[in-house]
C-alpha positions as CSV (number, residue, x, y, z in Angstrom):
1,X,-14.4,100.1,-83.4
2,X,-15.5,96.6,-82.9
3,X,-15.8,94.7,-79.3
4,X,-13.9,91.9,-78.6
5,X,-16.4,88.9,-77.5
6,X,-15.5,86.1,-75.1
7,X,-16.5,82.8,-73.8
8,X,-16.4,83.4,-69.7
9,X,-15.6,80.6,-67.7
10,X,-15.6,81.2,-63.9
11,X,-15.6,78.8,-60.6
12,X,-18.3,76.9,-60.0
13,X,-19.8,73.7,-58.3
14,X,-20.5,71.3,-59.6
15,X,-19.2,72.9,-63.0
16,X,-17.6,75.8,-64.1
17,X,-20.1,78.6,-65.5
18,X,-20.3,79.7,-68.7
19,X,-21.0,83.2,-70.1
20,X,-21.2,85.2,-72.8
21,X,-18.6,88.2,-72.4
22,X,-18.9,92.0,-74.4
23,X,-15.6,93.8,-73.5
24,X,-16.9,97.5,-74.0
25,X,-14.6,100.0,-72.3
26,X,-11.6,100.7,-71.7
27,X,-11.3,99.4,-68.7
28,X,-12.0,96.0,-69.9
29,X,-15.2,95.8,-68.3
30,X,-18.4,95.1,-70.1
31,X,-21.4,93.3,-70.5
32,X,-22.3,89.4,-69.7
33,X,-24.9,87.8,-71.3
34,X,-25.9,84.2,-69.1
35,X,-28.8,82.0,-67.5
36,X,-28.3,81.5,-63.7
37,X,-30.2,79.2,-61.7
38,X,-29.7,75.3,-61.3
39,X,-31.2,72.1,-63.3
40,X,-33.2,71.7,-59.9
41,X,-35.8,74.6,-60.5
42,X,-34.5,76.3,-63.6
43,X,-33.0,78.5,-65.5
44,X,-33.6,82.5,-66.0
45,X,-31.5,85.2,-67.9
46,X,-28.6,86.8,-66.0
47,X,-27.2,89.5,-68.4
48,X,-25.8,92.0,-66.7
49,X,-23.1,95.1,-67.2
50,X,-19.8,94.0,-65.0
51,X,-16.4,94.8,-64.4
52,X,-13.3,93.1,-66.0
53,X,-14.2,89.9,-65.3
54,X,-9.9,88.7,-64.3
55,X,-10.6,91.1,-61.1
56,X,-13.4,88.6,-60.1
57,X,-11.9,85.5,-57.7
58,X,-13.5,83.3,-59.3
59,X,-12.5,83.8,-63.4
60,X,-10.5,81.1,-65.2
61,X,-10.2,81.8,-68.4
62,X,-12.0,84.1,-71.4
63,X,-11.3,82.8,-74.7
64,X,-12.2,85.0,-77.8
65,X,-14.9,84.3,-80.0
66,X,-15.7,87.2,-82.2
67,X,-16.1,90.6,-82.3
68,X,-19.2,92.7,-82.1
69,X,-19.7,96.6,-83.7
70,X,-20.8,99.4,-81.3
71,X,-24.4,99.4,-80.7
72,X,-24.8,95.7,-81.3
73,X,-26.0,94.8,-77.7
74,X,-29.2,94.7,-78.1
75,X,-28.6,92.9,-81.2
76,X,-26.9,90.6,-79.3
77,X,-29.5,90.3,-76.7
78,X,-32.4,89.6,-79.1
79,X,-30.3,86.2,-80.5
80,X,-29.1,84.8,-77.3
81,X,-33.0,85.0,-76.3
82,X,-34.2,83.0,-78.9
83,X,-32.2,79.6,-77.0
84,X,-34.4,79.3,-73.9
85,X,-32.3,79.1,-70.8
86,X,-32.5,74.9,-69.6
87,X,-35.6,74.9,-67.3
88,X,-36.3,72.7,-64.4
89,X,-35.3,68.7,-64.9
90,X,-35.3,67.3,-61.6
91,X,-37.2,66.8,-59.0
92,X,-35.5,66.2,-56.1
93,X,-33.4,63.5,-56.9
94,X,-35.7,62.3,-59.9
95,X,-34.7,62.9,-63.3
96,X,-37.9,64.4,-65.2
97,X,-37.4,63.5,-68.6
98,X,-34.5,60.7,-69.1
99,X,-34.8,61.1,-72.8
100,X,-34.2,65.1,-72.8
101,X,-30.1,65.5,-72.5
102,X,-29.2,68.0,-69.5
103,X,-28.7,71.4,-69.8
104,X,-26.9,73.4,-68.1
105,X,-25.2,77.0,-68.8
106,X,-22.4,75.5,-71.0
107,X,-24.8,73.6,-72.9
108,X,-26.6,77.0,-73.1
109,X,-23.3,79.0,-74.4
């Protein structure tokens, strides 16, 4: 039976953040794929198994965005690799490369 597949968007400062969200049980929990880390010294993977993400204070919203088959995770895992989670683009108050747009973790969803 197929997964659902979400957009995540939960509280955050100065933005909301953005995940990638595998409903896999029952339960609704499941599996988030994300970068964590700030524009300031970068970006690294996040993915991580959670619960149902409406239990967490700070969810807003999941909207749905496809549907994945058992056993796909790791199938899902290999293509959200292959965008590189935004590295570091300030320093301090500096912008390092003006011509480069920011990127953040919606950019990266």
């Amino acid at each position: 039976m197929p997964h659902p597949v979400y957009l995540l968007s939960e509280l955050g400062a100065p933005r909301n953040h953005h995940a990638i969200f595998v409903e896999t049980n029952a339960d609704s929990s499941g599996y988030m794929y994300q970068v964590t880390g700030n524009i300031q010294t970068g970006m690294a993977f996040g993915h991580r198994e959670t619960e149902k993400p409406e239990d967490s204070p700070l969810f807003i919203e999941k909207s749905p965005i496809g549907t994945a088959a058992e056993g796909d995770y790791e199938k899902i895992r290999e293509i959200v690799e292959t965008i590189a989670p935004p590295g570091k683009q300030f320093d301090g108050p500096r912008r390092l490369d003006e011509k480069v747009p920011i990127r953040r973790c919606q950019e990266w969803t």
